[in-house]
mmCIF file as Biopython writes it, N, C-alpha, C and O atoms, coordinates in Angstrom:
data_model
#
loop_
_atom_site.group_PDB
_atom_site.id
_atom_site.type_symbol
_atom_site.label_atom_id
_atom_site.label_alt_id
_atom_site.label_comp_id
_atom_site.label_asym_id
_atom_site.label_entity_id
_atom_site.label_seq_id
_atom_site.pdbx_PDB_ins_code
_atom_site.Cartn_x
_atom_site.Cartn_y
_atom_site.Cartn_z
_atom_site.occupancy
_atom_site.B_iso_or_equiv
_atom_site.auth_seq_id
_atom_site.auth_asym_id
_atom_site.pdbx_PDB_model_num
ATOM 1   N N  . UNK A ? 1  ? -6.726  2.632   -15.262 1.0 0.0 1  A 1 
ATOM 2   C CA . UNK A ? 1  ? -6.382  2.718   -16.656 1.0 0.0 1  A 1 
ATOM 3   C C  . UNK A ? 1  ? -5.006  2.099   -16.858 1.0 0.0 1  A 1 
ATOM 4   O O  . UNK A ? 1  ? -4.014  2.267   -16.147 1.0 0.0 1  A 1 
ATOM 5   N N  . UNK A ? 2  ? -5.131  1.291   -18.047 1.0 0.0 2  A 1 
ATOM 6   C CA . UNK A ? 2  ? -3.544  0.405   -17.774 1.0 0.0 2  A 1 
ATOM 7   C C  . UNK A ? 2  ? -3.276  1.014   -19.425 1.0 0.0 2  A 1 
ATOM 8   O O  . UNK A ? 2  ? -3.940  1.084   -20.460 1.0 0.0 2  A 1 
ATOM 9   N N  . UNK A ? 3  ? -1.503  1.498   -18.849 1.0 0.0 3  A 1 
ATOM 10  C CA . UNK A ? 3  ? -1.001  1.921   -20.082 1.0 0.0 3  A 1 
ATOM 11  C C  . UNK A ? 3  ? -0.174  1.165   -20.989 1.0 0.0 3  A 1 
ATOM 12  O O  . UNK A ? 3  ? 0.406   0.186   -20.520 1.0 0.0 3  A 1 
ATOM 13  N N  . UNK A ? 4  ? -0.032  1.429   -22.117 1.0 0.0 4  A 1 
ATOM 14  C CA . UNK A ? 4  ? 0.755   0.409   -23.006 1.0 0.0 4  A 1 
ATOM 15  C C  . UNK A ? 4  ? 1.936   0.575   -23.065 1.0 0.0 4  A 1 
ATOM 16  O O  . UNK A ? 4  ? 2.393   1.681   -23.355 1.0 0.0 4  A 1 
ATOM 17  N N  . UNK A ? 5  ? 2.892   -0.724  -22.744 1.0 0.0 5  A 1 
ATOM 18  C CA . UNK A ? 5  ? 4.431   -0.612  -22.644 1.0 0.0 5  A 1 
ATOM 19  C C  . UNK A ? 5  ? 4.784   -0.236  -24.096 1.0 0.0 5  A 1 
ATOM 20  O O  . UNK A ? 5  ? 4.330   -0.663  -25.158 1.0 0.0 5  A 1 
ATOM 21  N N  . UNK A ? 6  ? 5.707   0.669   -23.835 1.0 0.0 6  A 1 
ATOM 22  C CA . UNK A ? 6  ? 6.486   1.142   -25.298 1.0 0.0 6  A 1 
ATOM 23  C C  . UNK A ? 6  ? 7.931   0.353   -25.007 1.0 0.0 6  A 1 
ATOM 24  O O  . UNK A ? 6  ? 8.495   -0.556  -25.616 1.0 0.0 6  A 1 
ATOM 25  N N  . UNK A ? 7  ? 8.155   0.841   -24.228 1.0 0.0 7  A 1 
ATOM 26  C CA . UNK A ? 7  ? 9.741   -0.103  -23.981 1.0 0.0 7  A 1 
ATOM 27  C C  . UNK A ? 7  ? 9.638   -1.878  -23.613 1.0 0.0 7  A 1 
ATOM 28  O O  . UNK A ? 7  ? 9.417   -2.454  -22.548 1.0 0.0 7  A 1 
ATOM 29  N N  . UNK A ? 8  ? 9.895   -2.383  -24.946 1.0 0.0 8  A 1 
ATOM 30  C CA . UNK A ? 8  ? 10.025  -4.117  -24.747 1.0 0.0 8  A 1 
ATOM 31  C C  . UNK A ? 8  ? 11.072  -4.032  -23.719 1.0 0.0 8  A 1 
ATOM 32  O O  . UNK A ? 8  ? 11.724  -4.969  -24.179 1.0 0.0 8  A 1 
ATOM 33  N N  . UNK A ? 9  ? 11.664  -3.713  -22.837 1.0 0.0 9  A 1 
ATOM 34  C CA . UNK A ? 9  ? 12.641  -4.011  -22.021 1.0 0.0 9  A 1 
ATOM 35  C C  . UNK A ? 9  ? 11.988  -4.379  -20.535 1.0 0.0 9  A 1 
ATOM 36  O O  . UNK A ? 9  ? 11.673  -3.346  -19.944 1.0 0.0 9  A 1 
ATOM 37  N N  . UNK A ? 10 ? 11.799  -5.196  -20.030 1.0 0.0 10 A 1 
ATOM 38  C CA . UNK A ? 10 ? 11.296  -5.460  -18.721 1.0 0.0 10 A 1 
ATOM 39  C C  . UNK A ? 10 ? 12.253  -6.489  -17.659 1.0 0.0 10 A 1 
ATOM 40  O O  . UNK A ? 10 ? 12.549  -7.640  -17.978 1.0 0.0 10 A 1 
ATOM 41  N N  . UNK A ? 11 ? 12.589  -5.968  -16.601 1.0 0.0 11 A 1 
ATOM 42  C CA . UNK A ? 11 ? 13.487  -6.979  -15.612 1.0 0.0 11 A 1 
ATOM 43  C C  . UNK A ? 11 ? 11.935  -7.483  -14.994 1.0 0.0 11 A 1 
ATOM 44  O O  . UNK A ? 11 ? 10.825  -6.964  -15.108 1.0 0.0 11 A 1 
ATOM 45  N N  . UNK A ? 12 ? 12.497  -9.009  -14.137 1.0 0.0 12 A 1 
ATOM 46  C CA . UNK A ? 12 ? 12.266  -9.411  -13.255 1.0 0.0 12 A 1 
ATOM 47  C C  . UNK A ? 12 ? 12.725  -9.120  -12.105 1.0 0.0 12 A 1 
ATOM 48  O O  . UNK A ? 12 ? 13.875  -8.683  -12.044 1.0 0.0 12 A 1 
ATOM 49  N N  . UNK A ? 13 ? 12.120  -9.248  -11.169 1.0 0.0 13 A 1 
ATOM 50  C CA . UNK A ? 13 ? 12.612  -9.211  -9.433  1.0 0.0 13 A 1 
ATOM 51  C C  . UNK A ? 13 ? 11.697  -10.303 -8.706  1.0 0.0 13 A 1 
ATOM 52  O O  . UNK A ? 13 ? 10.980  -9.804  -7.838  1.0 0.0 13 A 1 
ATOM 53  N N  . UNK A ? 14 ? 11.563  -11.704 -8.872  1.0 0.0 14 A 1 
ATOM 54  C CA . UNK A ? 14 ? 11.197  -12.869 -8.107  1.0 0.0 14 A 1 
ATOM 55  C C  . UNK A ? 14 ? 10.318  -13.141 -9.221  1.0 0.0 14 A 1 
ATOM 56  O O  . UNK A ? 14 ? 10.542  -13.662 -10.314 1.0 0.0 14 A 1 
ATOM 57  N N  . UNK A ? 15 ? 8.888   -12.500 -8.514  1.0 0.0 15 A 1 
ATOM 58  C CA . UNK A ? 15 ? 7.705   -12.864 -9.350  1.0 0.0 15 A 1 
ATOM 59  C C  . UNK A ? 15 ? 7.423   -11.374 -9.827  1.0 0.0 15 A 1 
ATOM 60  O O  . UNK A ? 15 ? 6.366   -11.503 -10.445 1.0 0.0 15 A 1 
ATOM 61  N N  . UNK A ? 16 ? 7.668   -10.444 -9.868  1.0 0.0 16 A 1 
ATOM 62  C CA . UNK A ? 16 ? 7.427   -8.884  -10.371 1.0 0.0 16 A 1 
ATOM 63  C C  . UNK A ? 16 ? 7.962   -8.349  -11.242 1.0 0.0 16 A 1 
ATOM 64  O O  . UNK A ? 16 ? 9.068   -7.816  -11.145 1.0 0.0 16 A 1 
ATOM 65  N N  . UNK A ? 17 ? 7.228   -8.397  -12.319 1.0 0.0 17 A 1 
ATOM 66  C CA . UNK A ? 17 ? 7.758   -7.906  -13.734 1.0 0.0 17 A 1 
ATOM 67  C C  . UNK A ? 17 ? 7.835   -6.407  -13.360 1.0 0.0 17 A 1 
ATOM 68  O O  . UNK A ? 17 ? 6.870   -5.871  -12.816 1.0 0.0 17 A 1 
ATOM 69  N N  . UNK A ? 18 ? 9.161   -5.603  -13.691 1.0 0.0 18 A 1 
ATOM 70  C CA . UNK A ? 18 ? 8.957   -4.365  -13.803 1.0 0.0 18 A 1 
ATOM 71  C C  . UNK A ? 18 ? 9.390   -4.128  -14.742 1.0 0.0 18 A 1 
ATOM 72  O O  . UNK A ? 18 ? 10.490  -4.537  -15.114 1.0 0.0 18 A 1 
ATOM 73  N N  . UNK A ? 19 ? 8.112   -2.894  -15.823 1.0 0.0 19 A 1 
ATOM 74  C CA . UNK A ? 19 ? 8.422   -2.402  -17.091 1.0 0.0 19 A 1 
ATOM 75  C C  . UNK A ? 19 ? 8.070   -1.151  -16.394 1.0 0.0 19 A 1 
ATOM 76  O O  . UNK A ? 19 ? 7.502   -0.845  -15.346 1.0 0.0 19 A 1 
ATOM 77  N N  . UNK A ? 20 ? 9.003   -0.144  -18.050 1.0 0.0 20 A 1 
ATOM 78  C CA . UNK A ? 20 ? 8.807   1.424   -17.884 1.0 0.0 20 A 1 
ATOM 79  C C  . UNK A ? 20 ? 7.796   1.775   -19.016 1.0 0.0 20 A 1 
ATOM 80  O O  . UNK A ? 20 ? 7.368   1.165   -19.996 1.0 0.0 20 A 1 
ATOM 81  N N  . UNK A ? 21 ? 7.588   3.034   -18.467 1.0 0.0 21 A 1 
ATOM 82  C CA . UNK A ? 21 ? 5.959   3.459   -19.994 1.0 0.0 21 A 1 
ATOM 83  C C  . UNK A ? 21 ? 6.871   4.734   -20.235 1.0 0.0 21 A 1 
ATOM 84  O O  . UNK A ? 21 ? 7.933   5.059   -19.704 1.0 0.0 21 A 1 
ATOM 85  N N  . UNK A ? 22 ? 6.182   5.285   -21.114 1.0 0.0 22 A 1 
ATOM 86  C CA . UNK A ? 22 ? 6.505   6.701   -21.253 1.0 0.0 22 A 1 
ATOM 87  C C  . UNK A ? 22 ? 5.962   7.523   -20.297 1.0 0.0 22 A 1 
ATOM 88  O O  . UNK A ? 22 ? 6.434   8.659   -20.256 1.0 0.0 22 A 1 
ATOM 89  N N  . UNK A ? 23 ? 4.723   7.126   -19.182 1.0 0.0 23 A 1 
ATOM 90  C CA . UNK A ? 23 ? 3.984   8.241   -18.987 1.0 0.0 23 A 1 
ATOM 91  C C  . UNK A ? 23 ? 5.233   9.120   -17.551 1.0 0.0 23 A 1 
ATOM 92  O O  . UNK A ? 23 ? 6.185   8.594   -16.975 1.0 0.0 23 A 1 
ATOM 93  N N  . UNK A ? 24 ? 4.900   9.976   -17.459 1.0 0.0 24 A 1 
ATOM 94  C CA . UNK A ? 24 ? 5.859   10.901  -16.340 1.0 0.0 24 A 1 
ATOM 95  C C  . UNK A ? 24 ? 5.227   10.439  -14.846 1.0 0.0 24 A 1 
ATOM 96  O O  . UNK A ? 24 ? 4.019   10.261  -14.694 1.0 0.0 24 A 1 
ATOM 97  N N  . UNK A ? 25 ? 5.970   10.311  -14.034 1.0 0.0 25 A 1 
ATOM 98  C CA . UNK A ? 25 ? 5.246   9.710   -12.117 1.0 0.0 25 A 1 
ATOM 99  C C  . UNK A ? 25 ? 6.571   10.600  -11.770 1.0 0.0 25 A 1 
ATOM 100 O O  . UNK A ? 25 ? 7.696   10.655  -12.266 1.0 0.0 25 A 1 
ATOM 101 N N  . UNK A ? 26 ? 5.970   11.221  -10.770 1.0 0.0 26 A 1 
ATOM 102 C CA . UNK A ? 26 ? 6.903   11.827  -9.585  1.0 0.0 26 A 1 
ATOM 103 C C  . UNK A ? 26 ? 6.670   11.432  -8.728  1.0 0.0 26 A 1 
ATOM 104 O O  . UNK A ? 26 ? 5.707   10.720  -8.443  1.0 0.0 26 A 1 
ATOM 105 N N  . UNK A ? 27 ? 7.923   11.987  -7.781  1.0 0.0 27 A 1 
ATOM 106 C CA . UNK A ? 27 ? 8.304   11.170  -6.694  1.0 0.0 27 A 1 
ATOM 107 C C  . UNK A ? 27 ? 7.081   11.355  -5.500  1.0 0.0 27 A 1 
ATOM 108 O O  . UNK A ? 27 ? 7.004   10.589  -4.539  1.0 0.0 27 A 1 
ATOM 109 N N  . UNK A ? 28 ? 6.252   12.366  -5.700  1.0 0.0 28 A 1 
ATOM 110 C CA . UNK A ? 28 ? 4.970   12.812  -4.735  1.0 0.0 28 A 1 
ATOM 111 C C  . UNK A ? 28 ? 4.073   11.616  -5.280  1.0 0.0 28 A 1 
ATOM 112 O O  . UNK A ? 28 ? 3.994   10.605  -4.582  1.0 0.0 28 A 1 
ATOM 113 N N  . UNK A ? 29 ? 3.374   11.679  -6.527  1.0 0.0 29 A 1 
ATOM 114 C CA . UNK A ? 29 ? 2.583   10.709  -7.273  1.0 0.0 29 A 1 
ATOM 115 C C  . UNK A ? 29 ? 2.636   9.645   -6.631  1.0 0.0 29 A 1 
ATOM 116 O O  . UNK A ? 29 ? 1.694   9.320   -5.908  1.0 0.0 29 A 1 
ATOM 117 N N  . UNK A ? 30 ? 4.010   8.699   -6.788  1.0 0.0 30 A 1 
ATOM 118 C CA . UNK A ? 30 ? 4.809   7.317   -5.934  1.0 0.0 30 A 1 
ATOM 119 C C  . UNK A ? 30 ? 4.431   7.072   -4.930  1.0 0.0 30 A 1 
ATOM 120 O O  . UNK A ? 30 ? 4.225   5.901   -4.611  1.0 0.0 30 A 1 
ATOM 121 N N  . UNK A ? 31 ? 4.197   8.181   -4.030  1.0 0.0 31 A 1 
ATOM 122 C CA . UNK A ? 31 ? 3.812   8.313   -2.382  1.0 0.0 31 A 1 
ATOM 123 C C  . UNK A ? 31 ? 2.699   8.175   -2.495  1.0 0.0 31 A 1 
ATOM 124 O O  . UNK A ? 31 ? 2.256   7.027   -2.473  1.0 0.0 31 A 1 
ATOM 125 N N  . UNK A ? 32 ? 2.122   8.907   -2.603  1.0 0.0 32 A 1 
ATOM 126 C CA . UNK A ? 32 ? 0.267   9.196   -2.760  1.0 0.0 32 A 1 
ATOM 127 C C  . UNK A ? 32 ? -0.132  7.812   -2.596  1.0 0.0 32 A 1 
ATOM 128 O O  . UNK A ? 32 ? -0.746  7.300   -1.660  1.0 0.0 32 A 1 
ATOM 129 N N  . UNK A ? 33 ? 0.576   6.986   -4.277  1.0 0.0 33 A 1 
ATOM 130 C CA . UNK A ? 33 ? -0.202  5.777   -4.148  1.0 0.0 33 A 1 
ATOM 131 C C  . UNK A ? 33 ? 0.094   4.914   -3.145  1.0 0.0 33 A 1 
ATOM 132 O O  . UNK A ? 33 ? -0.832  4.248   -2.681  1.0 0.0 33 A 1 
ATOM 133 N N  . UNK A ? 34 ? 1.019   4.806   -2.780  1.0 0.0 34 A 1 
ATOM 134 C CA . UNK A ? 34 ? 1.621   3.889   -1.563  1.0 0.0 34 A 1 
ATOM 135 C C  . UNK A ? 34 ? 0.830   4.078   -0.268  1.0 0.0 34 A 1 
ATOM 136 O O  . UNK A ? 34 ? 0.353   3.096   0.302   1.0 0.0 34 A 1 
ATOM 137 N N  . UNK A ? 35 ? 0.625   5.763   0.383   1.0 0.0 35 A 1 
ATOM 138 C CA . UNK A ? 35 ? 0.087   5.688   1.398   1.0 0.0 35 A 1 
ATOM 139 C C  . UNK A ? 35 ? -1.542  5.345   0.832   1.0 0.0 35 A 1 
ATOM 140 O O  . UNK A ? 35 ? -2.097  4.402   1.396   1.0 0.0 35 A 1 
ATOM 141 N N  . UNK A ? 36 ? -2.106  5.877   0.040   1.0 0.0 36 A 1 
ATOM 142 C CA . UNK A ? 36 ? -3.876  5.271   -0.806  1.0 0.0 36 A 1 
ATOM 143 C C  . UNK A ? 36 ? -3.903  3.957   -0.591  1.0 0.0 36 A 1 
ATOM 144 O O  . UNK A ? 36 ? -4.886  3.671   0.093   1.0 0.0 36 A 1 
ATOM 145 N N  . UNK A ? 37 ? -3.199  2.954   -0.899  1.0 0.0 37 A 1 
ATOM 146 C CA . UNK A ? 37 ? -3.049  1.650   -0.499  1.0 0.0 37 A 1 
ATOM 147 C C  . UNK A ? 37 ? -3.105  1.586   0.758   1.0 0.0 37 A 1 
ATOM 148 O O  . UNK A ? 37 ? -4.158  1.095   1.164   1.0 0.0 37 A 1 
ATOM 149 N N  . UNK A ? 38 ? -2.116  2.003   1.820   1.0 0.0 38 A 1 
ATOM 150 C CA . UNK A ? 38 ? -1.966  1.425   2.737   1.0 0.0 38 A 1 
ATOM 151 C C  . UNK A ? 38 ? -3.385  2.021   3.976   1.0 0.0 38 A 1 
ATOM 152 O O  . UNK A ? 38 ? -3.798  1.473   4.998   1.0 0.0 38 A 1 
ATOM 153 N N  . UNK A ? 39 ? -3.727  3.078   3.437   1.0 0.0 39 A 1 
ATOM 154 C CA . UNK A ? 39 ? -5.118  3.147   3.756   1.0 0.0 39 A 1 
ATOM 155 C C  . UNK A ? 39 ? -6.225  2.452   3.794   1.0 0.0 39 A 1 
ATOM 156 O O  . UNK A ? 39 ? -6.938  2.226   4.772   1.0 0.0 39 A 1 
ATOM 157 N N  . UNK A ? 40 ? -6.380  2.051   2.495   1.0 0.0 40 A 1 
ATOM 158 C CA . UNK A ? 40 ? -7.069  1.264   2.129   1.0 0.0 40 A 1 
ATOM 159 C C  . UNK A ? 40 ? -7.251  0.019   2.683   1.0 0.0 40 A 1 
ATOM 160 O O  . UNK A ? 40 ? -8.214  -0.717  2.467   1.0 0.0 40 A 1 
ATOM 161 N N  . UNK A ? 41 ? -6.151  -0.246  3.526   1.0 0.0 41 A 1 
ATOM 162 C CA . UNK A ? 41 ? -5.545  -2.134  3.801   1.0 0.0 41 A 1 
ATOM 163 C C  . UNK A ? 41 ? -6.109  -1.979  5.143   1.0 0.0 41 A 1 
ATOM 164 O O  . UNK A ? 41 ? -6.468  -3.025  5.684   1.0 0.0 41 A 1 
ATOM 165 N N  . UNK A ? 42 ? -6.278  -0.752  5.866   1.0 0.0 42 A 1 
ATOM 166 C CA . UNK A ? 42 ? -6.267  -0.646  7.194   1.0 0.0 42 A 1 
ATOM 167 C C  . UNK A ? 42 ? -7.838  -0.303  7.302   1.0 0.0 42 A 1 
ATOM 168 O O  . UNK A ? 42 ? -8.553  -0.691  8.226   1.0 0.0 42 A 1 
ATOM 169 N N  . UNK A ? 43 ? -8.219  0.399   6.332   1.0 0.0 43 A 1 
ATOM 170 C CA . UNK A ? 43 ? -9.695  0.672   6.110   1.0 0.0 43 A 1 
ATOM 171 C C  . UNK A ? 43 ? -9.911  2.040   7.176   1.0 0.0 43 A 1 
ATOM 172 O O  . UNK A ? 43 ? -10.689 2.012   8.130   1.0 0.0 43 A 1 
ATOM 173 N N  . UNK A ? 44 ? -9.390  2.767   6.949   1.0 0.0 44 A 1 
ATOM 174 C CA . UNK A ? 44 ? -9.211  3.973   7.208   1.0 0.0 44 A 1 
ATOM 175 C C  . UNK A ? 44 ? -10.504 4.819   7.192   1.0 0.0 44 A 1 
ATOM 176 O O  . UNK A ? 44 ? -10.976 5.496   8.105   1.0 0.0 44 A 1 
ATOM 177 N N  . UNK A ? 45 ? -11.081 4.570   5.615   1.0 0.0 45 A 1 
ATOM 178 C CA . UNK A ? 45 ? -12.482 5.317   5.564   1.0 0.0 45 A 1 
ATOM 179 C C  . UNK A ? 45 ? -13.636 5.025   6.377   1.0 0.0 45 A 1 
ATOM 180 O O  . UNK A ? 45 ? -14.500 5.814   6.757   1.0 0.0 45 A 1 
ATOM 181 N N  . UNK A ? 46 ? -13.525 3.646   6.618   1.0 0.0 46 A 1 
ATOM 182 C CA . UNK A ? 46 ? -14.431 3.427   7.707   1.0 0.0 46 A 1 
ATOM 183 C C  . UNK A ? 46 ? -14.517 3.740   9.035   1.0 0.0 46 A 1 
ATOM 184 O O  . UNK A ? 46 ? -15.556 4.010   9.638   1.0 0.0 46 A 1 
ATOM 185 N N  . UNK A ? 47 ? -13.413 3.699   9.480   1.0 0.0 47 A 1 
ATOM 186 C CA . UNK A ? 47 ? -12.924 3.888   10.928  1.0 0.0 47 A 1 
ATOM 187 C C  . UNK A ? 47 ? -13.129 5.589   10.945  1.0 0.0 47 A 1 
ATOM 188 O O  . UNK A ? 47 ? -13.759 6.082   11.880  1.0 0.0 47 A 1 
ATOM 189 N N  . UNK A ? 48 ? -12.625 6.371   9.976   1.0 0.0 48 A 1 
ATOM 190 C CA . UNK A ? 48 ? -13.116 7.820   9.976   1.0 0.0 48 A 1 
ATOM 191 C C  . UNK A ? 48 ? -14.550 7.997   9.821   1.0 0.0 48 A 1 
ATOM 192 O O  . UNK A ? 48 ? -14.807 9.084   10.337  1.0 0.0 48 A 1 
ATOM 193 N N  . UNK A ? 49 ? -15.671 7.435   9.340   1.0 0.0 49 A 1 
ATOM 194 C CA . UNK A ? 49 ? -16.811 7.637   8.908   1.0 0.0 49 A 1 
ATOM 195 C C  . UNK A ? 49 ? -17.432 7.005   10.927  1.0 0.0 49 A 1 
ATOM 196 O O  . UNK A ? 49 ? -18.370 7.569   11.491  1.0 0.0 49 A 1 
ATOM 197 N N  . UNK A ? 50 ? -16.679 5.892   11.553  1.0 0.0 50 A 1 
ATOM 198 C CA . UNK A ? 50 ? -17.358 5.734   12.422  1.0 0.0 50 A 1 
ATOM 199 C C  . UNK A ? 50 ? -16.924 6.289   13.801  1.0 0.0 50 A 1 
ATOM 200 O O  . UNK A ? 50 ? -17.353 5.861   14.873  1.0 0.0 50 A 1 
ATOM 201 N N  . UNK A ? 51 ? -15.873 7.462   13.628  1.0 0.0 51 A 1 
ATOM 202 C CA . UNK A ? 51 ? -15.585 7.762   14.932  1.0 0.0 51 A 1 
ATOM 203 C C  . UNK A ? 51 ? -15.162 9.498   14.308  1.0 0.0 51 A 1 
ATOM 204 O O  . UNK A ? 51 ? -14.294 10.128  14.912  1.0 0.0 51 A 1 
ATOM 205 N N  . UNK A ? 52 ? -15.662 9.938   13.443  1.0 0.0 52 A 1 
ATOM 206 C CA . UNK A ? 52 ? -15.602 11.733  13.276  1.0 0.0 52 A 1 
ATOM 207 C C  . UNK A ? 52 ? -16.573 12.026  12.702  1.0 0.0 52 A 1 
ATOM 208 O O  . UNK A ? 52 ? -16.722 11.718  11.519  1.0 0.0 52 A 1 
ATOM 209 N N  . UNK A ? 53 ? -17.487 12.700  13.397  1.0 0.0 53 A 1 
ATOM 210 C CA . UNK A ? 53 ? -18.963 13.111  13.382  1.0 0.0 53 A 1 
ATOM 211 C C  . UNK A ? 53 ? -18.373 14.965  12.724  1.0 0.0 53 A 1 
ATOM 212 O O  . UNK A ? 53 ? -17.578 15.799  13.157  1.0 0.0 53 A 1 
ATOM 213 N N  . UNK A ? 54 ? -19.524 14.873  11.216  1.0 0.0 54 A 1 
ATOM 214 C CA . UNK A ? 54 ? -19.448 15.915  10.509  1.0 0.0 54 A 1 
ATOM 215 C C  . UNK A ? 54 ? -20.759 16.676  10.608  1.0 0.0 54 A 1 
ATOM 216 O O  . UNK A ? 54 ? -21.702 16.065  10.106  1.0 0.0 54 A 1 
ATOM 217 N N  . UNK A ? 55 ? -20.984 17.595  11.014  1.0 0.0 55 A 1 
ATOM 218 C CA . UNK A ? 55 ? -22.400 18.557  11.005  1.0 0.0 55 A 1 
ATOM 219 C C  . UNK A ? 55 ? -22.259 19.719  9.843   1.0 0.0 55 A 1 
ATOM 220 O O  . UNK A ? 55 ? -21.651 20.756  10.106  1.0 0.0 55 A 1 
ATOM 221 N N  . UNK A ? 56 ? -22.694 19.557  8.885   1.0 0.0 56 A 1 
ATOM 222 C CA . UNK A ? 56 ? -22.750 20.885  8.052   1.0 0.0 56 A 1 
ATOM 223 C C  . UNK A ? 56 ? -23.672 21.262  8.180   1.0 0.0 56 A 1 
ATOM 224 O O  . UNK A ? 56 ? -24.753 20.672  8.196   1.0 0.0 56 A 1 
ATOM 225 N N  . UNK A ? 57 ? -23.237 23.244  8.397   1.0 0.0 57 A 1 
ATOM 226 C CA . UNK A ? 57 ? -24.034 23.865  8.989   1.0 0.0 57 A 1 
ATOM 227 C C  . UNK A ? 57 ? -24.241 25.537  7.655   1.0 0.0 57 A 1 
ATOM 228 O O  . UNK A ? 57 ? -25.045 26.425  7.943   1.0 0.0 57 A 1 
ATOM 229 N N  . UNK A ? 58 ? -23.736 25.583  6.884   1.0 0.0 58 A 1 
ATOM 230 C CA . UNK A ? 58 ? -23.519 26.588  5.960   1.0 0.0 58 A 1 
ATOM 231 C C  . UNK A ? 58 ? -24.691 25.854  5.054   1.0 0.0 58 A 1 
ATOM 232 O O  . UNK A ? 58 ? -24.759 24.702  4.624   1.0 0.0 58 A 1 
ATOM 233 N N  . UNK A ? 59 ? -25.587 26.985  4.938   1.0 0.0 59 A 1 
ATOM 234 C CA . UNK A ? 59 ? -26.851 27.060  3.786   1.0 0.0 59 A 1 
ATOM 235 C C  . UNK A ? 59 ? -26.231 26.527  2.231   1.0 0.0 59 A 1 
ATOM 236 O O  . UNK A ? 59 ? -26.953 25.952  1.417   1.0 0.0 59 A 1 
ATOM 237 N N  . UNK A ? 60 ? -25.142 26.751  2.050   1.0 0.0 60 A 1 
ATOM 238 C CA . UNK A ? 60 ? -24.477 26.330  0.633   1.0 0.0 60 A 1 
ATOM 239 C C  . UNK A ? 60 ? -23.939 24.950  0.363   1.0 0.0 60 A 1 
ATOM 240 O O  . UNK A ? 60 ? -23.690 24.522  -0.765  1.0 0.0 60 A 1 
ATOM 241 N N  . UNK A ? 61 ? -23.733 24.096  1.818   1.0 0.0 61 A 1 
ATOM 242 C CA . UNK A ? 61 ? -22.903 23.193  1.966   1.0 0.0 61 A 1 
ATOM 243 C C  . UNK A ? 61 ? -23.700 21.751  0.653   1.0 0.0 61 A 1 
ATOM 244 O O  . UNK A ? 61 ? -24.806 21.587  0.139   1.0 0.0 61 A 1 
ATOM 245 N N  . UNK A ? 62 ? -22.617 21.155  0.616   1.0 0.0 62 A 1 
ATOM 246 C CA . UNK A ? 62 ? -23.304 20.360  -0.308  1.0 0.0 62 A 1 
ATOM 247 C C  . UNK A ? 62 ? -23.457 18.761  0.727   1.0 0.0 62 A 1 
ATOM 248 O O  . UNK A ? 62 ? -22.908 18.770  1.829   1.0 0.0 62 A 1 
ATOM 249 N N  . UNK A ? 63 ? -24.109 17.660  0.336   1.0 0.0 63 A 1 
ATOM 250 C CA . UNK A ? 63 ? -24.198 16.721  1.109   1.0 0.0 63 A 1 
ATOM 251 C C  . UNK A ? 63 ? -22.432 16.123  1.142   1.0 0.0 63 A 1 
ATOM 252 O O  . UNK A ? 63 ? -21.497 16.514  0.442   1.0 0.0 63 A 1 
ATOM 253 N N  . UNK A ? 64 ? -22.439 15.270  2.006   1.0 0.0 64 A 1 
ATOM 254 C CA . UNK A ? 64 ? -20.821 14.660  2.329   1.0 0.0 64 A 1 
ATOM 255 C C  . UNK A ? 64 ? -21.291 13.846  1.348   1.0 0.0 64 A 1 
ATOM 256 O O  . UNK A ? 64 ? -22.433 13.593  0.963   1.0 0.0 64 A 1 
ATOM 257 N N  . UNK A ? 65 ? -19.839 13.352  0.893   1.0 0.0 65 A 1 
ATOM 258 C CA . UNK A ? 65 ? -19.428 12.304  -0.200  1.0 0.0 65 A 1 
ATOM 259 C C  . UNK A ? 65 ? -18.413 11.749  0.650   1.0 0.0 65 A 1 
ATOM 260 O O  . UNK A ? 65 ? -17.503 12.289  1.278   1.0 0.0 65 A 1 
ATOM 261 N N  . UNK A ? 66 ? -18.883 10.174  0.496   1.0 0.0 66 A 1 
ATOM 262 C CA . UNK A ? 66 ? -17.852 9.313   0.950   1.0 0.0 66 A 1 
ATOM 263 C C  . UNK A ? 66 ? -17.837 8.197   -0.510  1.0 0.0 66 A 1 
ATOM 264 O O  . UNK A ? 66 ? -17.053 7.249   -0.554  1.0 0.0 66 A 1 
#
């Protein structure tokens, strides 16, 4: 979801426009996405899906979601 700049004020840094929004990001949020990325780059989900074997064994369990 891409939010709409309220503040016309935007620096450059090379080729990287950085603008501010109103919306609130903490400093946990910041992280999250950084390591989600860097997961992602390494392909993490796969490498977990092909080397950690899940058995559900509880009558309630629901199927795995990947």
């Amino acid at each position: 979801m891409k939010h709409k700049i309220i503040n016309t004020r935007a620096d450059w840094i090379e080729q990287v426009q950085i603008a501010f929004t109103q919306k609130r990001l903490t400093a946990f949020g910041g992280a999250c996405s950084i390591v989600a990325k860097f997961l992602e780059r390494i392909q993490f989900r796969d490498w977990l899906v092909a080397h950690v074997t899940v058995q559900e064994r509880s009558p309630n369990a629901t199927r795995i979601f990947l």
